[in-house]
C-alpha positions as CSV (number, residue, x, y, z in Angstrom):
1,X,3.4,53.3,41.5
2,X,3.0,50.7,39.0
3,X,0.7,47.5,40.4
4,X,-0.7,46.1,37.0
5,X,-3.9,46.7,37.2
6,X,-6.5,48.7,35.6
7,X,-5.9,51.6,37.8
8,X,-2.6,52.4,37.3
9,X,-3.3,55.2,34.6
10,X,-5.7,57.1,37.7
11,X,-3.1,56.5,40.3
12,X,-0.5,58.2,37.6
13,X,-3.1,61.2,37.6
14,X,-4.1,61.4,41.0
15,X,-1.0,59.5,42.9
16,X,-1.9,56.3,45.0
17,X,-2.9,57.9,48.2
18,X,-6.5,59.6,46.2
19,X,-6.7,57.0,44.3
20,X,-7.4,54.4,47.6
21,X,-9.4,57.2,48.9
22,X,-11.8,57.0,45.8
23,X,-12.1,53.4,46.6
24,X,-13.1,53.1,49.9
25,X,-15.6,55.9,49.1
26,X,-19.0,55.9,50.2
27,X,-21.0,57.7,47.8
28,X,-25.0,57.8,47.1
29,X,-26.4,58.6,43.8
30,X,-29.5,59.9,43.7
31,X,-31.1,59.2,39.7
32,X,-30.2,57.2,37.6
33,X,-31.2,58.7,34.4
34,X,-28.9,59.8,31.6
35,X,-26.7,61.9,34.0
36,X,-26.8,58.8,36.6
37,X,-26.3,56.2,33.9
38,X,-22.8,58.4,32.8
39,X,-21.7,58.5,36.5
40,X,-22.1,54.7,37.6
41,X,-19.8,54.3,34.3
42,X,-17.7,57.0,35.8
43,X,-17.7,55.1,39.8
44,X,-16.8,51.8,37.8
45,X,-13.7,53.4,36.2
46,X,-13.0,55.5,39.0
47,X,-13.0,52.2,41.1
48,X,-15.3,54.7,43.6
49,X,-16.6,52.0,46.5
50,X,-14.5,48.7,45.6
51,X,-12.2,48.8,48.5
52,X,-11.5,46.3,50.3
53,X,-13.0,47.1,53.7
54,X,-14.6,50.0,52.9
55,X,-16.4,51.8,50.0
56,X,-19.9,51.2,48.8
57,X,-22.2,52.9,46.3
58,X,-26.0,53.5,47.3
59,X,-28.0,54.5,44.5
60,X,-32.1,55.1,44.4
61,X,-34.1,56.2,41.7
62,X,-38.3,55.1,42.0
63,X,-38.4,55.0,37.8
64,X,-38.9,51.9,35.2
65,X,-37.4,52.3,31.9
66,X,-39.0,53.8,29.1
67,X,-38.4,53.1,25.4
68,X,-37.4,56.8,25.4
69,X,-34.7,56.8,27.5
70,X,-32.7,54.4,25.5
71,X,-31.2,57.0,23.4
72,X,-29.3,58.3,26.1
73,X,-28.9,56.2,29.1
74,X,-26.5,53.9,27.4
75,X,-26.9,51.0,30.8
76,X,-30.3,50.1,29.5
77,X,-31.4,47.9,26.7
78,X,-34.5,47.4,24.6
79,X,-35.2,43.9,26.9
80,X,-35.0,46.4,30.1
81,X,-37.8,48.1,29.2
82,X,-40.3,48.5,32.3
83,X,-37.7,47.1,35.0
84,X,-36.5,49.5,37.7
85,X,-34.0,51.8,37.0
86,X,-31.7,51.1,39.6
87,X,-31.7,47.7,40.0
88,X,-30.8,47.2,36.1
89,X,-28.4,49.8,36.2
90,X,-26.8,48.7,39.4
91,X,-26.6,45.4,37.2
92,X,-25.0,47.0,34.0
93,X,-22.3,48.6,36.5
94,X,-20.9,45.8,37.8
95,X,-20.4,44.3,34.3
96,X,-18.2,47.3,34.0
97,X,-16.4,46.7,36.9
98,X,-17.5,43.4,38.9
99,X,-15.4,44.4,42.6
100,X,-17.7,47.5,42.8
101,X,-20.1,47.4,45.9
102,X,-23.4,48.7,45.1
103,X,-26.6,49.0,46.7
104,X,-29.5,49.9,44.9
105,X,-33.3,51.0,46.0
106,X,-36.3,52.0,44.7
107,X,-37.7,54.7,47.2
108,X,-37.9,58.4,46.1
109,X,-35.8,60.8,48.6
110,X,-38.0,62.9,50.4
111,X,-39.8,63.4,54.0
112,X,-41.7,60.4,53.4
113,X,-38.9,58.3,53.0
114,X,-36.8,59.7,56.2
115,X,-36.6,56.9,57.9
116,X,-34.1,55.0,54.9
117,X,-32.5,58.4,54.7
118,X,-32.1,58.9,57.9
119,X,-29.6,61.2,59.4
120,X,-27.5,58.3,60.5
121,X,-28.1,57.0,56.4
122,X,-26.1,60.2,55.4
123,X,-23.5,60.4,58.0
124,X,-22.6,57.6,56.4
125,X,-21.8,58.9,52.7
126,X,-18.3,60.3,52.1
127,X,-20.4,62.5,49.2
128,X,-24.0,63.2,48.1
129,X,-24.2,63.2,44.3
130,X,-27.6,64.1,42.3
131,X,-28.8,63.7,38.6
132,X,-31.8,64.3,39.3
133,X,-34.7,66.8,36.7
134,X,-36.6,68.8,38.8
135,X,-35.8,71.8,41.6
136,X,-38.0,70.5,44.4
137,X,-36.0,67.5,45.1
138,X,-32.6,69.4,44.5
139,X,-33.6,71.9,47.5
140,X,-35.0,68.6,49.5
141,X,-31.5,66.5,49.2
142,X,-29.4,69.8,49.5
143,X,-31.2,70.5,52.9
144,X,-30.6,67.0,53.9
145,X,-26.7,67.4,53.3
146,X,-26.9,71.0,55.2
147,X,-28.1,69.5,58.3
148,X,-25.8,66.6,58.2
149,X,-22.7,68.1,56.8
150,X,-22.1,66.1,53.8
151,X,-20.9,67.5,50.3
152,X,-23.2,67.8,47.7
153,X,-22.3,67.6,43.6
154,X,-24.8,68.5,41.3
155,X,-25.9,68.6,38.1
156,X,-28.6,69.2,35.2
157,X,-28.5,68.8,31.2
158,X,-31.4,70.8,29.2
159,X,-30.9,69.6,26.0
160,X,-26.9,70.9,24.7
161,X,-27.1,73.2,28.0
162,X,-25.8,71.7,31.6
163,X,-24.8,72.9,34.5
164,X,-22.5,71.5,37.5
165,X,-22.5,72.7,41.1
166,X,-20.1,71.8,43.9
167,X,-21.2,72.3,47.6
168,X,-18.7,71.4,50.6
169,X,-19.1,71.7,54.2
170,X,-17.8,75.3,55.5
171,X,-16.6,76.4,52.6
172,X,-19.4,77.2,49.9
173,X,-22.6,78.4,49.9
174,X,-25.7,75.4,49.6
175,X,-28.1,75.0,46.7
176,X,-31.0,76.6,48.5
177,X,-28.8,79.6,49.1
178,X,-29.9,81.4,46.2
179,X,-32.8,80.8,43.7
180,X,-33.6,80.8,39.9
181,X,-35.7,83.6,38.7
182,X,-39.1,82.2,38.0
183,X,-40.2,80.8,34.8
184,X,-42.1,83.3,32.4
185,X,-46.1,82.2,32.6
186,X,-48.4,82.9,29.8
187,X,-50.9,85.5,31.1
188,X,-54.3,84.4,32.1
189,X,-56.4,86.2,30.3
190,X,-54.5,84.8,27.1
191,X,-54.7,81.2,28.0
192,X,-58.7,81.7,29.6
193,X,-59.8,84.3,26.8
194,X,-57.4,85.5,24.1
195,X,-55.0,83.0,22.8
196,X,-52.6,83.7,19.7
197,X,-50.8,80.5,19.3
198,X,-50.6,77.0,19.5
199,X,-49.0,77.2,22.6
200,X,-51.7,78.7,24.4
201,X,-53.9,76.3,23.4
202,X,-52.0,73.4,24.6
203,X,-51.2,75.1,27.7
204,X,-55.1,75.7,28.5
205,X,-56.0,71.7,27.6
206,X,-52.9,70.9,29.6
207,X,-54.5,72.6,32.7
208,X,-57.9,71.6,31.7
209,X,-57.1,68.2,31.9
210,X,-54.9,68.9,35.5
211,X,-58.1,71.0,36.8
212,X,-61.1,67.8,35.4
213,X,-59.1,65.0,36.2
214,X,-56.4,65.3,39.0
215,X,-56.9,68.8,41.0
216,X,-60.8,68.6,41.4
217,X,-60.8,64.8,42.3
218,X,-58.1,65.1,44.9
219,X,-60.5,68.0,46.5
220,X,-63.3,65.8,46.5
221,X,-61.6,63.3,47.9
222,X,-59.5,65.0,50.5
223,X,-63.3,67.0,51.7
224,X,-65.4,63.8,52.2
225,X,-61.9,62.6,54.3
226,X,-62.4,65.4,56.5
227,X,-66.3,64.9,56.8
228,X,-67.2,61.1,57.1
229,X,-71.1,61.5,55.5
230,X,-73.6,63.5,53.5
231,X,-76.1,63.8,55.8
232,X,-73.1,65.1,58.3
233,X,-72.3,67.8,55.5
234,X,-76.1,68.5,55.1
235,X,-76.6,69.3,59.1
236,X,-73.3,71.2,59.2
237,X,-74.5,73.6,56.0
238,X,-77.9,74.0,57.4
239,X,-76.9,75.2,60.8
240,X,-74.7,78.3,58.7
241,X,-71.7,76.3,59.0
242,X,-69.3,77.2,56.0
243,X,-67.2,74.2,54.9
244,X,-64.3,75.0,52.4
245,X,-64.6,73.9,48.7
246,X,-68.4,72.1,49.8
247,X,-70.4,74.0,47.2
248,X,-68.0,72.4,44.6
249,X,-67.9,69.1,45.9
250,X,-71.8,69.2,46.1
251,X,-71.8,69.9,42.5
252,X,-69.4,67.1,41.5
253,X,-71.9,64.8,43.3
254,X,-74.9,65.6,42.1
255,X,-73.8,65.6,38.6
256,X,-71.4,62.0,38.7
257,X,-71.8,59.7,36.0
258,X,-72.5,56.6,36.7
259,X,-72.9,54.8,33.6
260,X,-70.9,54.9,30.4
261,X,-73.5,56.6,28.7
262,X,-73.4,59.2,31.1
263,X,-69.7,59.6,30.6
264,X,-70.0,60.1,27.1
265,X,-72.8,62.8,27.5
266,X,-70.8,64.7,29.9
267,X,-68.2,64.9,27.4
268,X,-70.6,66.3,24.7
269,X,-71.5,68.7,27.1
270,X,-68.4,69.7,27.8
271,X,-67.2,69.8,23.8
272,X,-70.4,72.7,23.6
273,X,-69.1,74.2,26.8
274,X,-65.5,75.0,25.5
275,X,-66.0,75.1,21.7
276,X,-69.5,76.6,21.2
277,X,-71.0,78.4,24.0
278,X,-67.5,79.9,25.2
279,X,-67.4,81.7,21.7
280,X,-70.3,82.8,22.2
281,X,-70.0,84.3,25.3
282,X,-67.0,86.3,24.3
283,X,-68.9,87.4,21.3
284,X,-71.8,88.6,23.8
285,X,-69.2,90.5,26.1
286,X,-67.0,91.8,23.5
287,X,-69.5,92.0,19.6
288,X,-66.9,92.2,16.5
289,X,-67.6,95.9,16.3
290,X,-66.6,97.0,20.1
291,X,-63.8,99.5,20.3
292,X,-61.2,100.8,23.1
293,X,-61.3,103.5,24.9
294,X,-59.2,105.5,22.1
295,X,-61.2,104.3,19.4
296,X,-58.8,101.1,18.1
297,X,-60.6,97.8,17.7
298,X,-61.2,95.5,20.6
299,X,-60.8,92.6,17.9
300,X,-57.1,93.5,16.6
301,X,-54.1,91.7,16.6
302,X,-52.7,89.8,18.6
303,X,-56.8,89.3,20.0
304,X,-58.2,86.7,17.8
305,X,-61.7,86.9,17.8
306,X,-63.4,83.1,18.7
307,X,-65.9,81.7,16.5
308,X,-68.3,78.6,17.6
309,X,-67.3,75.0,16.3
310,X,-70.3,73.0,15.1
311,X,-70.6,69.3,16.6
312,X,-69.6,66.9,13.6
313,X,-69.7,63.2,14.6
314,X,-67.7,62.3,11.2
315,X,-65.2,64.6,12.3
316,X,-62.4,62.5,13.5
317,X,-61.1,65.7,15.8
318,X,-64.6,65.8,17.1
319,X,-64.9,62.1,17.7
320,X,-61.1,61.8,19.3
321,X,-62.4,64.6,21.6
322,X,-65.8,62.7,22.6
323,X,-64.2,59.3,23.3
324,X,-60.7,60.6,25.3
325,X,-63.0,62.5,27.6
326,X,-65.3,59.9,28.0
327,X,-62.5,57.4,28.9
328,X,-61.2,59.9,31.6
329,X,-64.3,60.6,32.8
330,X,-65.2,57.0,33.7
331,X,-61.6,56.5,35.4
332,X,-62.2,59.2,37.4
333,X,-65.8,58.5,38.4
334,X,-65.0,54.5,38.5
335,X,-67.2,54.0,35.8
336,X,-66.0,50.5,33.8
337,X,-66.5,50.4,29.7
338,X,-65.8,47.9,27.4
339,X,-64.4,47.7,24.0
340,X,-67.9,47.3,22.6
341,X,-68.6,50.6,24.7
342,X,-65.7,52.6,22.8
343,X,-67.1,51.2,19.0
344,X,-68.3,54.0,16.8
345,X,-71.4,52.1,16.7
346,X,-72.5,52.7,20.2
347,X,-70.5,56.4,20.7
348,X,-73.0,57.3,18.2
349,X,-75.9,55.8,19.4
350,X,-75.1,57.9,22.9
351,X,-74.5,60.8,21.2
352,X,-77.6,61.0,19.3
353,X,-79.4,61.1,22.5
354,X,-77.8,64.0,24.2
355,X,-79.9,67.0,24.8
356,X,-77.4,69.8,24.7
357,X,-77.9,72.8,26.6
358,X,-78.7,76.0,24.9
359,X,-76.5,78.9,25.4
360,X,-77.4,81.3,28.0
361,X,-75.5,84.6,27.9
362,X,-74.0,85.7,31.1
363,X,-73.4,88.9,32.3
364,X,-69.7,87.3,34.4
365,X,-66.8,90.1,33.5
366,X,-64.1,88.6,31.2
367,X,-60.6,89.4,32.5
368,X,-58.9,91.3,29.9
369,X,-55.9,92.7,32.3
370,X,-52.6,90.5,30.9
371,X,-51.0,91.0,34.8
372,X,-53.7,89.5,36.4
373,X,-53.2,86.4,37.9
374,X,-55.8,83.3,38.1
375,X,-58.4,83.5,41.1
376,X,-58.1,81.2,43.9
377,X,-61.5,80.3,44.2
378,X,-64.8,81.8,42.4
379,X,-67.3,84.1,44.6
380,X,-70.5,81.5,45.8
381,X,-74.1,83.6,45.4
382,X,-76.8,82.9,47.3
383,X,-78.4,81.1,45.1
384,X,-75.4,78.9,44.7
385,X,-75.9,77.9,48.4
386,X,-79.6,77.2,48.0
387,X,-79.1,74.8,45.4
388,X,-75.9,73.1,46.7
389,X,-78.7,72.0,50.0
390,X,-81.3,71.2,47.2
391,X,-78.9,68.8,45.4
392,X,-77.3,67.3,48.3
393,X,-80.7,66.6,49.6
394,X,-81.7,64.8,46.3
395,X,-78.9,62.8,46.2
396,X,-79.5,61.5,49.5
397,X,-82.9,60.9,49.0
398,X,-82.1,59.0,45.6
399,X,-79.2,57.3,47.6
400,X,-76.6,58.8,45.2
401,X,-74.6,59.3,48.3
402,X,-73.0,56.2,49.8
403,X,-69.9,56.0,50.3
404,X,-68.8,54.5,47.4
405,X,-70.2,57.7,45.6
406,X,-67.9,59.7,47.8
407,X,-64.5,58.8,46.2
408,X,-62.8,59.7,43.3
409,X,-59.8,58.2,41.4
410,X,-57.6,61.2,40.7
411,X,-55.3,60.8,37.4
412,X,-51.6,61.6,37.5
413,X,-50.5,62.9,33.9
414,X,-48.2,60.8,32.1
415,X,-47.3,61.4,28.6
416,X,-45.4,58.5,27.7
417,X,-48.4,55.9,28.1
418,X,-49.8,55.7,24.8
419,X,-52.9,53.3,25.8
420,X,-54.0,55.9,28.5
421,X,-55.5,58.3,26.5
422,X,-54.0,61.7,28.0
423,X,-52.0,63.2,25.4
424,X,-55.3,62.4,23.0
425,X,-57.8,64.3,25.2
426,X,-55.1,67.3,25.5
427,X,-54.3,67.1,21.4
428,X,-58.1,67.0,20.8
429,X,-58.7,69.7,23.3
430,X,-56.2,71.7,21.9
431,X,-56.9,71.9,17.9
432,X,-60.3,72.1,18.7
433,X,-59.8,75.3,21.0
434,X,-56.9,76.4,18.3
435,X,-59.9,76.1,15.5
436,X,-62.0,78.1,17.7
437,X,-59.8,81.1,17.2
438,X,-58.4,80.4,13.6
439,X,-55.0,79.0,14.8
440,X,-52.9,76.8,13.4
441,X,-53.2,73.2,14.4
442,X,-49.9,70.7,15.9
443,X,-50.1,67.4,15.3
444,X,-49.9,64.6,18.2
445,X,-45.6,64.8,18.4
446,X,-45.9,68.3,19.0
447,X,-48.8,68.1,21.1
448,X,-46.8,66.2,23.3
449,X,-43.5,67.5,23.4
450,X,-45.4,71.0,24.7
451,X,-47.4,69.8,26.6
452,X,-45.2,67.0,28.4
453,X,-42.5,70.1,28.7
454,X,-40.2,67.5,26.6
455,X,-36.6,69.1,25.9
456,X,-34.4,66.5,23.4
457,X,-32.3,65.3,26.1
458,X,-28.4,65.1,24.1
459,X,-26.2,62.3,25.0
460,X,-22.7,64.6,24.6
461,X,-24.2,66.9,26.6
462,X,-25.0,64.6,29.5
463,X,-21.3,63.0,28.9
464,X,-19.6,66.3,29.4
465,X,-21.2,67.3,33.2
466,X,-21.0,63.9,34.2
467,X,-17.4,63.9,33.4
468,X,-17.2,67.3,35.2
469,X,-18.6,66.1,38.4
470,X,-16.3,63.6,38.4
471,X,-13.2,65.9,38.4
472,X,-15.4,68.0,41.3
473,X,-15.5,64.1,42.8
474,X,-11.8,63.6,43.0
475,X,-10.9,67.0,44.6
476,X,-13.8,66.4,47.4
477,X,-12.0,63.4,48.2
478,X,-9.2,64.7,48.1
479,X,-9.8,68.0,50.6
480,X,-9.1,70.7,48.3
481,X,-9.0,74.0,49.6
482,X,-12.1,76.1,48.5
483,X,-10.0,77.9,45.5
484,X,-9.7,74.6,43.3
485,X,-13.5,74.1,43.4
486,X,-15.5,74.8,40.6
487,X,-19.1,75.3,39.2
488,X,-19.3,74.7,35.2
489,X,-22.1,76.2,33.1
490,X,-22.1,75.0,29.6
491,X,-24.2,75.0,25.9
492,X,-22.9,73.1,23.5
493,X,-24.3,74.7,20.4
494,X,-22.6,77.8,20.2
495,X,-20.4,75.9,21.8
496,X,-19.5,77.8,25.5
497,X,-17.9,76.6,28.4
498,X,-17.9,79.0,31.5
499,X,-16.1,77.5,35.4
500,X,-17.2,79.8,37.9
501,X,-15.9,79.9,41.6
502,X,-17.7,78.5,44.2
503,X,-19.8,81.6,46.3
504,X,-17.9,81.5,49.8
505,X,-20.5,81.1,52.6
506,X,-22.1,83.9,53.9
507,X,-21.6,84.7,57.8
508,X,-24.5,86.0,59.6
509,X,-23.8,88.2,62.3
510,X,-26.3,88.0,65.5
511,X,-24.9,90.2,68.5
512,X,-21.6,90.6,70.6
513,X,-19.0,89.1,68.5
514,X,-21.7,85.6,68.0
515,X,-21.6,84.9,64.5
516,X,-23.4,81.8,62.1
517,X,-23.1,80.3,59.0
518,X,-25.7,77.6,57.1
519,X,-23.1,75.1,58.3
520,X,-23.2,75.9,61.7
521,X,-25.1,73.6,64.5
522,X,-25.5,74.5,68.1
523,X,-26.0,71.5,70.7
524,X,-27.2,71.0,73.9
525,X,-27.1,67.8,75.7
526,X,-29.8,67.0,78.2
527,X,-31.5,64.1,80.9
528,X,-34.8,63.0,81.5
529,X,-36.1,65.7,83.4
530,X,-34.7,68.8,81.6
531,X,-36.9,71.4,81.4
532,X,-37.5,74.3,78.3
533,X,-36.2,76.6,81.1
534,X,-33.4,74.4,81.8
535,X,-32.6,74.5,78.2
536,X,-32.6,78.0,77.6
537,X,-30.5,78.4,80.3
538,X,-28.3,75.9,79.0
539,X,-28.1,78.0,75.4
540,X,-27.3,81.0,77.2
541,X,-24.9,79.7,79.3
542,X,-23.3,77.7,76.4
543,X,-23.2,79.7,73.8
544,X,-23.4,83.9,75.5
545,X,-27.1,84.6,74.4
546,X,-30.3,84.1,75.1
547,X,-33.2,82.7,73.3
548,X,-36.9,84.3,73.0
549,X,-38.7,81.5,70.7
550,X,-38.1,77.8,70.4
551,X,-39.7,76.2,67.2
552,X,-40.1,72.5,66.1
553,X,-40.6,72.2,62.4
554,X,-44.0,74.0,62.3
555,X,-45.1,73.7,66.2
556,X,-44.2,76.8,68.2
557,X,-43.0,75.5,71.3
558,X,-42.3,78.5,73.3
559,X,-43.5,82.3,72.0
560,X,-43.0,84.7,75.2
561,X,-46.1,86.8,74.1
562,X,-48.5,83.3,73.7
563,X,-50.8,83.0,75.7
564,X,-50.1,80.1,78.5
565,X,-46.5,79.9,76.9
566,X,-44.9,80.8,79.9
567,X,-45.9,78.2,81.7
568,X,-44.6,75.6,79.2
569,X,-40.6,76.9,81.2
570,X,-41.6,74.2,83.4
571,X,-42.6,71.4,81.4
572,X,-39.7,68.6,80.6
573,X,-38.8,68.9,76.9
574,X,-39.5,65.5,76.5
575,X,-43.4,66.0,77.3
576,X,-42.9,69.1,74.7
577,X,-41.4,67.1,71.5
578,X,-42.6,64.4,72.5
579,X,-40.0,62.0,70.8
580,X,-40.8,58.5,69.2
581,X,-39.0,56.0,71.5
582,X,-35.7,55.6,69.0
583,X,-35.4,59.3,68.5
584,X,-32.0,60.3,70.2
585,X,-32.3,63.8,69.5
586,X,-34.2,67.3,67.3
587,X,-33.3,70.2,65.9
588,X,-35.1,73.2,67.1
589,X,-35.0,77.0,65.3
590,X,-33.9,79.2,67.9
591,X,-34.2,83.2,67.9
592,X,-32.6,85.8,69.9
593,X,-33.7,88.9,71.5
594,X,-32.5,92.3,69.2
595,X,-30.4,94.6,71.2
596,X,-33.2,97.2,70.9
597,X,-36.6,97.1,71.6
598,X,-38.9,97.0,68.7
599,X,-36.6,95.3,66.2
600,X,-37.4,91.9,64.9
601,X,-35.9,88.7,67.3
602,X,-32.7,87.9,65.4
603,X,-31.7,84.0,63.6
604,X,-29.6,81.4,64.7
605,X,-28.2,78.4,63.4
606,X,-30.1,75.1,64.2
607,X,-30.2,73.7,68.2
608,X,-29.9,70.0,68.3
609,X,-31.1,68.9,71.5
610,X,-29.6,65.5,72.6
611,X,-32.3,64.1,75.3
612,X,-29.7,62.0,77.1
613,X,-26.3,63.2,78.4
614,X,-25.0,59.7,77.0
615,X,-24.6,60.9,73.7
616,X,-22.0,63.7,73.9
């Protein structure tokens, strides 16, 4: 039907009955990235939420723009730089098309932000779309359109490789339905003892700089939380109480900086500790001479034996090494430094100073075993424990304890921030480490690209799976039957193209005939004074079984073999979940009893339990 405007082409393609559907679509976006940036062009030509009455587009992504992104997510433009994401690009949109309705926020989607994306927020959309770069959120979102029945498209570029993935309600399976096979780690013992390439020594600085100045902080942080003094911790230790991670955190206290002097002879410290006595120790465990078991050198490739590196101040590795730390150091500690602070001139002055330790060898095994995996925590002595009450008990005496002593400012790593010093610490760290052992040096780019786990993101590649969830878009809409549905898998460089069928979801048998699948949801309606029994009896009598454990989220509400559980049959539910006053209902896992003895209780779908009659 031929109207004149600029949809008539579409309505050609996809006849005038999908094409109105598309625009009274409500849809929500979730990133808007280079796949995001492709798909608002797509919505605008589409015409996807500019109906009259209905249709809206809700996109979110919590992102500024970065001067790297403007290579591929064509929306943005140089004077854009550091504005929101989805505000500019909800902006660019409508100069594409002006009658599309859009809404844009700034929130992340996750469990923190539940109550924008509520349940009633997604019952809502016509269609869940993602362009989002990492798994967790992916499984979040996907487990978000599970329990509220919505369809789900998504998709992922990784550099000329991209994939697209279709998920509709009662007909496929869900994203968390099956997993990727983990990525391949570098052992260990190769990135603690024995690296062999560049790699490994970014990889170590990379978690050296996680473990100094984000993982340890937050520890700190999260014990003197959980105990409100350090005269509370003293009393607590003294009386044999064992507080997790306190030895540790009693450490970190009585050695804080608290100048920027300090800072900078902690990081001198720390250069002899990695570059110098580490060699050393290796050397002392495993001498150039020591052989295997059947004779073969210890020392032989690809084992590259370490050699110490010499302090140099007029080595500009050496100095970038000394200043990054010491800048990360005092954000950490809350230590404030100056320009004048960070001038040759008074680095030098500092590190003149410094009384480094001597080397002590230790007699501490070295993991050579390339399967072992890191240890969780390392064994406390003794002696450890003596000490830890002899420091704490100086620093309270020296009032090196106060509260303000007893925070840290953890550091998130960002690698596009230039002015904040992390990719120089983790270069510096790196070709220091990779002189160590006679490897080969990268430069800063390179440095970063590792490290920051940067892939060369490909505009044609992004155009392509955006263009293929928007053909996955139009047969949503238009209630295709599970055959016309398909997943795309592509890479560009050789170049292949592979279109998969959706995997049909799986049924899950329980007993008698009573069957599941992930879509499933069982519901009960209740009152005011319905009680656990009353709802079990209510499940039985609904749906022809019985259940033997209730579970909200993480609390067990009802476990037969608990001790006082029993009791609970006569408790009201609502004294059980104890709902917030605008809660209307919750989903409860629900198992059922085997029909032997001995076997394990068997799943169900999800229970939502309605606490008011009123809402059937």
């Amino acid at each position: 039907l031929h109207r004149g405007d600029r949809y008539d082409a579409l309505r050609a393609c996809v006849g005038d009955s999908l094409c109105q559907k598309l625009h009274d679509l409500n849809v929500f976006l979730v990133g808007c990235g280079a796949i995001g940036c492709e798909m608002l062009k797509n919505f605008a030509l589409l015409g996807v939420g500019t109906g009259q009455d209905k249709g809206l587009v809700t996109i979110t992504d919590p992102d500024l723009i970065e001067k790297s992104n403007l290579n591929r997510q064509f929306l943005f433009r140089p004077h854009h730089i550091q504005k929101p994401k989805s505000y500019t690009a909800a902006e660019a949109t409508l100069n594409i098309n002006p009658y599309l309705k859009i809404d844009s926020y700034i929130n992340k989607v996750c469990p923190a932000t539940e109550n924008t994306y509520s349940d009633e927020f997604y019952t809502k959309q016509d269609v869940v779309v993602t362009a989002l770069d990492n798994v967790e959120a992916r499984r979040y979102i996907d487990s978000r359109c599970v329990a509220n029945l919505r369809p789900l498209i998504d998709s992922g570029t990784m550099g000329t490789k991209g994939h697209t993935e279709v998920i509709v309600p009662h007909l496929t399976e869900s994203y968390n339905s099956h997993r990727d096979p983990p990525e391949e780690e570098i052992p260990f013992c190769t990135l603690k003892s024995f690296p062999a390439a560049i790699e490994h020594t970014i990889q170590w600085a990379r978690d050296k700089f996680e473990s100094s100045f984000s993982h340890k902080p937050s520890l700190f942080n999260k014990f003197w939380q959980t105990y409100s003094s350090a005269e509370e911790v003293l009393q607590r230790i003294k009386s044999g109480e064992s507080l997790e991670g306190c030895f540790h955190v009693i450490k970190t206290l009585s050695r804080r900086p608290r100048s920027w002097t300090q800072c900078v002879e902690l990081a001198r410290v720390k250069f002899e500790k990695y570059f110098s006595h580490k060699a050393l120790q290796l050397l002392h465990s495993f001498p150039l001479d020591t052989r295997l078991k059947d004779g073969s050198l210890f020392w032989q490739s690809p084992k590259r034996p370490p050699f110490p590196v010499k302090f140099e101040f007029s080595d500009p590795l050496h100095y970038g090494f000394i200043v990054s730390a010491a800048k990360l150091f005092a954000t950490v500690y809350c230590v404030p430094f100056t320009d004048k602070d960070l001038s040759e001139e008074t680095i030098l002055k500092i590190i003149s100073a410094v009384k480094v330790p001597e080397f002590r060898p230790s007699n501490k095994v070295v993991q050579t075993d390339e399967t072992a995996r890191k240890p969780d925590h390392s064994p406390i002595s003794s002696e450890d424990e003596r000490n830890a009450i002899f420091q704490l008990e100086k620093s309270i005496l020296s009032n090196e304890a106060l509260e303000s002593d007893l925070q840290m400012k953890p550091i998130s790593f960002e690698k596009d921030d230039d002015s904040n010093g992390h990719i120089d610490f983790i270069t510096a760290a790196s070709n220091l480490r990779a002189k160590m052992y006679n490897i080969e040096p990268a430069d800063r780019f390179k440095t970063k690209r590792i490290a920051g786990k940067i892939i060369p993101a490909i505009a044609t590649a992004t155009a392509a799976v955006s263009g293929l969830v928007a053909l996955e878009l139009i047969k949503v809409v238009g209630g295709y039957s599970a055959d016309a549905y398909k997943n795309c898998f592509l890479n560009l460089a050789i170049p292949i193209m592979v279109f998969t069928e959706t995997a049909e979801v799986r049924r899950t048998e329980i007993r008698n005939g009573i069957s599941f699948t992930i879509w499933d949801r069982w519901t009960i309606y209740g009152k005011e004074d319905f009680t656990l029994l009353d709802f079990i009896n209510a499940v039985r009598e609904k749906y022809g079984i019985e259940p033997t454990m209730v579970v909200q989220g993480v609390k067990m509400l009802y476990v037969p073999v608990m001790p006082g559980h029993i009791k609970r049959l006569k408790l009201t539910m609502q004294k059980l979940v104890k709902p917030s006053a605008d809660k209307k209902y919750v989903d409860l896992t629900v198992s059922f009893a085997p029909e032997t003895d001995g076997e394990e209780d068997l799943p169900g779908p999800p229970v939502r339990y309605y606490f008011v009659q009123e809402d059937n």
